[in-house]
N, C-alpha and C positions, 0 to 999 in steps of 0.2 A: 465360546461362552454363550450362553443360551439368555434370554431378556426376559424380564418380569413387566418390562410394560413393553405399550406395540411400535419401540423404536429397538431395532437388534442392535444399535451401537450401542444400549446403556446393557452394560455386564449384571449375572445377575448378585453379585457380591457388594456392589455400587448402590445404594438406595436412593431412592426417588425423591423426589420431596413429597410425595404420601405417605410413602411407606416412613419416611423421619417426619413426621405431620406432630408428632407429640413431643419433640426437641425442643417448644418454644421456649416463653418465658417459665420460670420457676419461682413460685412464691418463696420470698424469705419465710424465716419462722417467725416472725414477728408478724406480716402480712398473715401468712396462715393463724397464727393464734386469735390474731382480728377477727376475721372471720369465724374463726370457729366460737368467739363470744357473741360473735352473729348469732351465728346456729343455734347456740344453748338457747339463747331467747327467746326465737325464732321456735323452735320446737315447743321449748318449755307455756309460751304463750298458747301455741294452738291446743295445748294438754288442759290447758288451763280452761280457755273459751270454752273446749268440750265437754270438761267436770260442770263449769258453770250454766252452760246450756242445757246437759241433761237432770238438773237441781234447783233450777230459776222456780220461784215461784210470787202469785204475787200481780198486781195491776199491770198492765200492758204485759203482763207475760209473753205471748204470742209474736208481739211486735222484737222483746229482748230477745225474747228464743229463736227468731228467726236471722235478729242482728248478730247474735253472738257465732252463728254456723259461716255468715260472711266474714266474721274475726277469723275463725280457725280456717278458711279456704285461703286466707291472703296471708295469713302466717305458714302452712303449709305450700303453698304455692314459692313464696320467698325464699322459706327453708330447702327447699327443694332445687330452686336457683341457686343460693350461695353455695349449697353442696357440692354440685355440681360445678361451678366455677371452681370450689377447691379443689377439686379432682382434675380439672382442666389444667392448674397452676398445679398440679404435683402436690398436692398437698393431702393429707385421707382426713374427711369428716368424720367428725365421730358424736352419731346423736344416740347413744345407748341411755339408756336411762341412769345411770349410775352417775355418767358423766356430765350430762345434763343437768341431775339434781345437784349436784357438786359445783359446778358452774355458774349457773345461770343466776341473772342478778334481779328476774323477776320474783315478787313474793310471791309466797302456798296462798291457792285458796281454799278455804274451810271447807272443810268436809257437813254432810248435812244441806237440806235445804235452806236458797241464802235468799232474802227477799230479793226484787226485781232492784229494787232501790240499790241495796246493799252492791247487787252484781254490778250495775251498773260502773259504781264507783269504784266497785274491784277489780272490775276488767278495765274502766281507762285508764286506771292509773298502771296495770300491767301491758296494755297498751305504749302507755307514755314511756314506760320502764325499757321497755323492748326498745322503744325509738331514742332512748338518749342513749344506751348501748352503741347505735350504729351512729349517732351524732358525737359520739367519745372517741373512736375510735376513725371516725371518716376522711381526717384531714392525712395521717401515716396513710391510710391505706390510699387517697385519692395522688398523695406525692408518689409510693411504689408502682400504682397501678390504676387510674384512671379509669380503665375499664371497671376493675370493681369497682368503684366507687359512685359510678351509674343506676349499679345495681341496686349501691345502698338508697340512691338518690329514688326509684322508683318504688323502694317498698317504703322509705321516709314517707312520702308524697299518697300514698295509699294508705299504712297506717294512720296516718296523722288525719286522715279526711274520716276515715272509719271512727277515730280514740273522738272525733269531736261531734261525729253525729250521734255518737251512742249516750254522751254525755250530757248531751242537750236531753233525752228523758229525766233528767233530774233539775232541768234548768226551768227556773220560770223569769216570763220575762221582766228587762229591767222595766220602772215606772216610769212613764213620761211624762215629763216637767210641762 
């Protein structure tokens, strides 16, 4: 019998542990649904930063419009992560639009130019929407899989710094006594 790696005693009917490299763990469907209300988010938010970024209009324009393209790189970046971890766990993402709009627990944003003010307030709080998603859903998925669960912890930790710097454009500050 002839080898597929460079030892002739592994037969080549026998697989390697490369060639079974995709055997591992297997998400439940519960894990995967988790995840995939990830996703819808995760998607649905960057869809969103982009509508609103190319429609911002309005004081500090420039500064929102510039903050809102870091909204969508870090909800795309993230999405793009959990996809792929579900793909890793046997699991198929699915961020088609249909499914997405069906899903996802973030609100529409309005169509039409929105003031700077308006966006602001509409993106943290789809900000914030995205991040209790993966705060709902963190503790199942950190018991099944600990590895996801890191995941969520890094895009938690990056949304939540983003949903507070964009916010503070509407903050003014408190009086001191």
């Amino acid at each position: 019998m002839t080898s597929t790696t460079d030892r002739p005693d592994v037969p080549v009917d026998v697989p390697t542990d490369l060639q079974n490299a995709e055997n591992g763990f297997t998400a439940s469907t519960r894990l995967g649904d988790h995840l995939q209300a990830v996703l819808a988010d995760l998607v649905e938010l960057a869809n969103l930063g982009k509508q609103a970024h190319w429609n911002v209009v309005g004081p500090n324009f420039r500064d929102t419009h510039l903050h809102l393209d870091e909204i969508v790189e870090e909800a795309r970046e993230h999405a793009d992560v959990v996809a792929e971890r579900m793909r890793a766990l046997h699991f198929v993402p699915d961020g088609r639009t249909a499914t997405v709009a069906q899903t996802t627990t973030v609100a529409p944003y309005p169509a039409g130019e929105v003031s700077t003010r308006q966006t602001v307030d509409l993106v943290t709080a789809a900000v914030e929407r995205t991040v209790q998603t993966m705060r709902r859903v963190h503790d199942d998925v950190d018991q099944e899989d600990p590895t996801s669960a890191d995941l969520l912890h890094a895009a938690i930790a990056e949304l939540e710094k983003l949903a507070w710097m964009l916010a503070a454009e509407n903050r003014t500050p408190d009086p001191v006594e």
